[in-house]
C-alpha positions as CSV (number, residue, x, y, z in Angstrom):
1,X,81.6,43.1,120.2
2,X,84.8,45.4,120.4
3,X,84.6,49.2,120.7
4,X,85.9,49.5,117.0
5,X,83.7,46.5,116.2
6,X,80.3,48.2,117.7
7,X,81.9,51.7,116.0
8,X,82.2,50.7,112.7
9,X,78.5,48.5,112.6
10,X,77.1,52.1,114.0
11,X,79.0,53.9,111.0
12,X,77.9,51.3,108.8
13,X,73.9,51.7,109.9
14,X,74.0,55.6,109.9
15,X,73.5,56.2,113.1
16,X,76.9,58.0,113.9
17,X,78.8,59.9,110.8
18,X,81.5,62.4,110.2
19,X,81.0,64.6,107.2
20,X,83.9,64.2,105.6
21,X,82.7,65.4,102.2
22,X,81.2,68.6,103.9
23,X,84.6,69.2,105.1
24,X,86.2,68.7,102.0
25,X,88.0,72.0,101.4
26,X,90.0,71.4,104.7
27,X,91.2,68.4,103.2
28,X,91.8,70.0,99.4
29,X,94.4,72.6,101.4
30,X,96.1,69.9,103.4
31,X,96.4,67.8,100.3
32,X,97.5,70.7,98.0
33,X,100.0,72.1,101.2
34,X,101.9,68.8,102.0
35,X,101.6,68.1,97.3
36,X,103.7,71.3,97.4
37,X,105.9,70.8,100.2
38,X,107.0,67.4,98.2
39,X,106.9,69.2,94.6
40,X,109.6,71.7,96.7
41,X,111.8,69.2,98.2
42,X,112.2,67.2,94.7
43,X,112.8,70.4,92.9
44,X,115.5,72.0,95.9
45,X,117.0,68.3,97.3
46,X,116.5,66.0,94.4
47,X,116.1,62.3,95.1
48,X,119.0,60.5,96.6
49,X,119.8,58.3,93.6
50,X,121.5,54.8,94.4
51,X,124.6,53.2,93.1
52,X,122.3,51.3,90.4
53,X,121.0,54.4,88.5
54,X,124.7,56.6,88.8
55,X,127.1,53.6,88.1
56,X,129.8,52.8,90.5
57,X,131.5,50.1,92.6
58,X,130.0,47.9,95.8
59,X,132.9,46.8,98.4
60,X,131.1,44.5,101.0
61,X,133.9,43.3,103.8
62,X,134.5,39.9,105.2
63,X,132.1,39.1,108.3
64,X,133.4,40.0,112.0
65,X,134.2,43.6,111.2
66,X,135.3,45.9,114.4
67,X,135.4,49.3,111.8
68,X,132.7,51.4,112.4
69,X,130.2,52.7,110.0
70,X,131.6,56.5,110.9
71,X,135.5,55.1,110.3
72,X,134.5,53.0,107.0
73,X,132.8,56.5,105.6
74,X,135.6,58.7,106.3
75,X,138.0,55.9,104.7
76,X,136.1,55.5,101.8
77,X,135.8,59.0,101.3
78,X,139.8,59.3,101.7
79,X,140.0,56.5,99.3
80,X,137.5,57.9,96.3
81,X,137.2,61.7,96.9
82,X,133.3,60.4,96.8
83,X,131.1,60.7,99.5
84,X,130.0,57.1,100.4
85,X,127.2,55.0,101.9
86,X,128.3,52.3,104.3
87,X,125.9,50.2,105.9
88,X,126.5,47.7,108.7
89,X,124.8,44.1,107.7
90,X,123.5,41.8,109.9
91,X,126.3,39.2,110.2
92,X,129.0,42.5,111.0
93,X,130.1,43.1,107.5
94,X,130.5,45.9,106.0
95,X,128.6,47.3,102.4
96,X,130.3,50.2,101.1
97,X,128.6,52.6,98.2
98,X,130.5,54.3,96.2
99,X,128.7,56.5,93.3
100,X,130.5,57.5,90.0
101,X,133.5,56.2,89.5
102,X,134.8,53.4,86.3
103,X,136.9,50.3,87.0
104,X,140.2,51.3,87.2
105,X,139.6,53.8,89.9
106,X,137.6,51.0,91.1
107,X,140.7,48.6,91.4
108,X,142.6,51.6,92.9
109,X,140.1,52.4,95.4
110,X,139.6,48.7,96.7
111,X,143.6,48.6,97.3
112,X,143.2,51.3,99.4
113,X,140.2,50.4,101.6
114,X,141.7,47.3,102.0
115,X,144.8,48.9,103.8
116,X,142.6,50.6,105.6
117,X,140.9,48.2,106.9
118,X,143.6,46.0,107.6
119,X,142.1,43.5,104.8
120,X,143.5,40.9,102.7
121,X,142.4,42.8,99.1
122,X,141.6,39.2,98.1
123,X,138.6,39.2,101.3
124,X,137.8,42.9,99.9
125,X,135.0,41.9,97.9
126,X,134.0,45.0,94.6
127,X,130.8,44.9,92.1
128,X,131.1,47.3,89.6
129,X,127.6,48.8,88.2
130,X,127.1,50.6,85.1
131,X,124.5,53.7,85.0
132,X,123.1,51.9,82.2
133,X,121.6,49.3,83.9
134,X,119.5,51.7,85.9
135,X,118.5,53.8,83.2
136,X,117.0,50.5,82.0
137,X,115.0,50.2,85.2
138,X,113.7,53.6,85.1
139,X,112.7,53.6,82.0
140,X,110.8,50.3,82.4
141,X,109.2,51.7,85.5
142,X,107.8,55.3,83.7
143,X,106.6,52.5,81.3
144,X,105.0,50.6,83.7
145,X,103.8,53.3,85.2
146,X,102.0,54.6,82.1
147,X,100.3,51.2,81.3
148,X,99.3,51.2,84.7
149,X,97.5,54.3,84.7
150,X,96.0,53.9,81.3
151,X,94.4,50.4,82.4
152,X,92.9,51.8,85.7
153,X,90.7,54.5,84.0
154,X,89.6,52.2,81.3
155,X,88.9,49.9,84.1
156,X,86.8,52.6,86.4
157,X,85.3,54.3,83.8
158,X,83.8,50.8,82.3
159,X,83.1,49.3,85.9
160,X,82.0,52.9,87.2
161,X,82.2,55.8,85.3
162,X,84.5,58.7,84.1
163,X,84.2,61.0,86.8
164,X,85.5,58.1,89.4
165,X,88.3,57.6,87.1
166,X,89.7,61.1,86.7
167,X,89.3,61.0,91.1
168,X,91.3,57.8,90.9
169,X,93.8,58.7,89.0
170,X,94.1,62.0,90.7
171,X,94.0,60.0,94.2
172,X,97.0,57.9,92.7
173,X,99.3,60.6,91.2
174,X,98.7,62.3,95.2
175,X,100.0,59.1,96.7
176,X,103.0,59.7,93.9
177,X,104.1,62.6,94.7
178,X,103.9,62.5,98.6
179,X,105.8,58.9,98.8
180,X,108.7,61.0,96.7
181,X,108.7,63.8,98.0
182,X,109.5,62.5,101.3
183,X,112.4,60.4,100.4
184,X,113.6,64.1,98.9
185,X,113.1,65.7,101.8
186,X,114.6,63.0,104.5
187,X,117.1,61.9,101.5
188,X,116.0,58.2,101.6
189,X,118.2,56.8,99.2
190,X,116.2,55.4,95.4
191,X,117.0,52.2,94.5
192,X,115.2,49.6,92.1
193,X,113.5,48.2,95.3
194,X,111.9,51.9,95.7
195,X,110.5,51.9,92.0
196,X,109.2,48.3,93.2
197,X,107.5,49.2,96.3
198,X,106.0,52.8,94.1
199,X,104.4,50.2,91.8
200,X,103.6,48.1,94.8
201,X,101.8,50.9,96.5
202,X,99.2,51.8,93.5
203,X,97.4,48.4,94.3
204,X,97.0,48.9,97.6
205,X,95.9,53.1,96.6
206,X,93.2,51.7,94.7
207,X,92.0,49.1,96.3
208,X,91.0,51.2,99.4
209,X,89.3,53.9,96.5
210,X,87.5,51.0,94.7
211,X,85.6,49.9,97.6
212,X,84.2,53.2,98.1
213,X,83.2,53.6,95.2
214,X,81.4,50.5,94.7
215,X,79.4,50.8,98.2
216,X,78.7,54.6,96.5
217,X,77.5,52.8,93.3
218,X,75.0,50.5,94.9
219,X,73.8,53.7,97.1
220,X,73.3,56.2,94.4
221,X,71.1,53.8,91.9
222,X,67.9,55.6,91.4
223,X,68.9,58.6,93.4
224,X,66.9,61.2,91.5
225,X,63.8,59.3,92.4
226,X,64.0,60.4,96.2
227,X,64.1,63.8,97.6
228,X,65.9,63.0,101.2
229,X,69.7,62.8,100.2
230,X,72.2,64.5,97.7
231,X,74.6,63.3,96.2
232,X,77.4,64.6,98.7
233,X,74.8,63.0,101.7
234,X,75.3,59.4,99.8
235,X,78.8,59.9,99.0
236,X,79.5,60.8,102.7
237,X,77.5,57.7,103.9
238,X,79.3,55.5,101.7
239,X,82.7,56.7,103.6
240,X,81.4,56.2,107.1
241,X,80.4,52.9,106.1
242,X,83.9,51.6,104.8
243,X,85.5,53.8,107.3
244,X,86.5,50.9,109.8
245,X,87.1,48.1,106.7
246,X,89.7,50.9,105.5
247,X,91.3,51.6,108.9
248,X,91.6,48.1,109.1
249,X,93.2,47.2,106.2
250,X,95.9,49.6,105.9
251,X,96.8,48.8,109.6
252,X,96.9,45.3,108.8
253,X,99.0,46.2,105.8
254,X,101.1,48.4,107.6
255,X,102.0,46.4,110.7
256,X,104.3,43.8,108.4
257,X,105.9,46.5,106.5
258,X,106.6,48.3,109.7
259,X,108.3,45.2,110.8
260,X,110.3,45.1,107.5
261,X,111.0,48.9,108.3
262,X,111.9,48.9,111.6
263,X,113.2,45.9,113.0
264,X,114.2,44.1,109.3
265,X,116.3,47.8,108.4
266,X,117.2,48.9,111.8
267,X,118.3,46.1,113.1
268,X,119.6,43.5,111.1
269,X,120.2,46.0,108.2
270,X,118.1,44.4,105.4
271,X,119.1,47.2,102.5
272,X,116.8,46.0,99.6
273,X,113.7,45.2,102.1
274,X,114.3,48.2,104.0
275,X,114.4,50.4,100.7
276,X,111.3,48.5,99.6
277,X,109.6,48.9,103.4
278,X,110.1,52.5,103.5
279,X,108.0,53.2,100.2
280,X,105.2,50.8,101.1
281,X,105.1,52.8,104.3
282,X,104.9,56.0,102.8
283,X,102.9,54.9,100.3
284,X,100.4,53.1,102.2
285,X,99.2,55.6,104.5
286,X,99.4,58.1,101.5
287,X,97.0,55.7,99.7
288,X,94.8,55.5,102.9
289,X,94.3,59.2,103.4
290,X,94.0,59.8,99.7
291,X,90.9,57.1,99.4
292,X,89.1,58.5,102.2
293,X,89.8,62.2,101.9
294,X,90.8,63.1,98.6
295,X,88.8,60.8,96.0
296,X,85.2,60.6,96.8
297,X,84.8,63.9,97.4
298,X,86.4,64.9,94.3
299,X,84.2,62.8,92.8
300,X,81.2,64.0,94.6
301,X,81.9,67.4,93.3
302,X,82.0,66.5,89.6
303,X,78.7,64.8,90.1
304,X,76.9,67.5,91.8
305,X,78.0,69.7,88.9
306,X,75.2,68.0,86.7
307,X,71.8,69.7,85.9
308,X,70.0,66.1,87.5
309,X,72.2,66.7,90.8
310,X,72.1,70.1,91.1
311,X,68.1,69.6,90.1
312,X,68.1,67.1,93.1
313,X,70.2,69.1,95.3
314,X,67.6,72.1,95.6
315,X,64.4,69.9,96.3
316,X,66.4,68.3,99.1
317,X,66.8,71.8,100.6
318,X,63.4,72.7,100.0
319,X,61.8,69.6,101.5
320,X,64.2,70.8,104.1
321,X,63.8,73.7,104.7
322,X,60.0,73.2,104.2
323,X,60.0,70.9,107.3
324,X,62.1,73.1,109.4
325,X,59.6,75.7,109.5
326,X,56.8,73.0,109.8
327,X,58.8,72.2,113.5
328,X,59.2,75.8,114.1
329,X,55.1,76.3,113.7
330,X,55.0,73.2,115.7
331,X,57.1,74.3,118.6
332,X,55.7,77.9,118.7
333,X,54.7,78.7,122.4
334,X,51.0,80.3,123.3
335,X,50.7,83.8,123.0
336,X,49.5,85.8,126.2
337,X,46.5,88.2,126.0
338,X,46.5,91.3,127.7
339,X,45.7,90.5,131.0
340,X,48.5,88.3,131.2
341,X,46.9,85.1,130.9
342,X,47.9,82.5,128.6
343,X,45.9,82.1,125.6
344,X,45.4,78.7,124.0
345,X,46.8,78.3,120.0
346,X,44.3,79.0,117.1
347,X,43.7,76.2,115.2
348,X,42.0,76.3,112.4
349,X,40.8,80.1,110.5
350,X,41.6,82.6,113.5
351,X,39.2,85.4,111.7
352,X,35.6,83.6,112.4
353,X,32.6,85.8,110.9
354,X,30.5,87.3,113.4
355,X,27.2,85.6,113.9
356,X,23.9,86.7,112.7
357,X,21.6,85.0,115.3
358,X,20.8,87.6,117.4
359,X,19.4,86.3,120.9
360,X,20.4,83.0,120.7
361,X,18.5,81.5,123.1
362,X,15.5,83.8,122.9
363,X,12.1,84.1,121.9
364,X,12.1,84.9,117.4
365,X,9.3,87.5,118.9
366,X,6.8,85.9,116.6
367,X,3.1,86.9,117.8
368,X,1.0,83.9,117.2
């Protein structure tokens, strides 16, 4: 069996755990740090809205370009008195972006490129978009969006409960706000295959959460019949025990999409799989740390607020505590007595009555 094999069957038993749920105030700060951090960047940078939500024109060059991406920029920027986006493709043509600007600027601005560029303005090839189109496409995906979370905490408060819903939906609005925030801080550029790959990235969010909760359902049923675990102890088991099954799925998940990313976008310059690729990225580690760290022991907090946990909570201690001091009467050394030597524990009543026989062993002193 493999190291992470043997690790995760050990998690998975009990016998090695990492109190994740214990710890959980660490991870509430880190969470609420880098939720603020992104709340900051989309207040002060804003997203990097493409072409398709501000309208403008596409120019994409014939194949076999020598310009460079630098040169194309500064020419387009001479051309439109907009900054552009160029990006190189894989077969050596050219994709120029161009935000706000209406079709006859757009005719204007493709003559001029095209001397530029020492093109034929008949090889120069323009799209115009409209900002309409994308304001259709946002305001599909809010909707979507909506529906989406209303269904999910119907679904987990019918298949679970309420109080795994509110920490799912809380888990998925996290993974929201990081994935965005981070294209507003690096200034990834939004495009409709961003809203795709933020839609993508809730299934993947909650599938990680679900299985948590479902090993933590089957673990808690007739809790309050046992006095060895709380709630928290149950909920941190059920994370140990997935632990390795989560680790391993979001790497799995993650290796394509890195592929997309990396080689798919850097090299051969895929635009609308690298803009998808780069919010599954985000997203799926997001949704990853979010599962482990952020929803079960949120949810492990509302539960220990009821009067049955909290009633369960203090007889764990007690037993606890009751059979810690039985080990520390257990462990207790021998006393020494005065002369130094070592004196053999008391067992049973130490104070014994003095006996009444006196002479034992000697005649009653009955005359007969």
């Amino acid at each position: 069996m493999s190291k992470l094999g043997n690790l995760g069957a050990r998690l998975h038993r009990g016998e090695i755990s990492y109190d994740f749920v214990g710890k959980r105030k660490i991870w509430y700060g880190v969470s609420i740090l880098i939720t603020i951090t992104a709340i900051l960047g989309l207040a002060v940078r804003g997203l990097n809205m493409g072409i398709e939500f501000q309208g403008g024109a596409v120019f994409t060059t014939p194949t076999g370009m020598s310009t460079s991406v630098a040169q194309a920029e500064g020419y387009a920027k001479e051309a439109s008195g907009h900054e552009a986006i160029v990006q190189k493709l894989g077969n050596g043509s050219l994709r120029i972006q161009i935000a706000g600007i209406d079709t006859d600027k757009s005719d204007q601005i493709k003559q001029t490129l095209a001397k530029d560029l020492n093109l034929n303005p008949e090889k120069l090839a323009a799209d115009l978009v409209g900002p309409s189109w994308g304001e259709q496409i946002a305001s599909k995906a809010w909707q979507g969006l909506g529906i989406f979370m209303v269904l999910v905490v119907i679904y987990l408060a019918i298949a679970f409960e309420w109080r795994m819903a509110v920490a799912a939906l809380v888990a998925l609005i996290h993974d929201i706000t990081i994935t965005t925030g981070i294209y507003a801080l690096v200034g990834f550029e939004v495009t409709p295959g961003t809203v795709i790959g933020l839609l993508t990235i809730l299934g993947y969010s909650l599938y990680d959460t679900v299985v948590v909760f479902d090993s933590l359902k089957e673990q808690t049923k007739d809790i309050t019949k046992q006095s060895r675990f709380t709630y928290s102890d149950i909920a941190n088991q059920s994370i140990n025990g997935t632990l390795v099954r989560s680790i391993n799925t979001t790497v799995v998940a993650l290796l394509p999409v890195a592929g997309l990313l990396f080689i798919g976008g850097g090299f051969l310059g895929a635009g609308t799989l690298n803009d998808i690729s780069l919010s599954l990225f985000v997203g799926l580690a997001a949704g990853a740390y979010s599962s482990i760290f952020i929803a079960t022991p949120l949810v492990a907090d509302l539960k220990e607020r009821e009067p049955a946990m909290r009633a369960l909570r203090k007889r764990v201690l007690a037993k606890r505590a009751q059979e810690a001091s039985g080990e520390d009467l257990a462990e207790a050394p021998a006393g020494d007595d005065e002369t130094g030597e070592a004196t053999p524990a008391v067992v049973g009543p130490r104070n014994q009555p003095a006996s009444r026989t006196r002479g034992r062993g000697r005649p009653s002193g009955k005359r007969r």
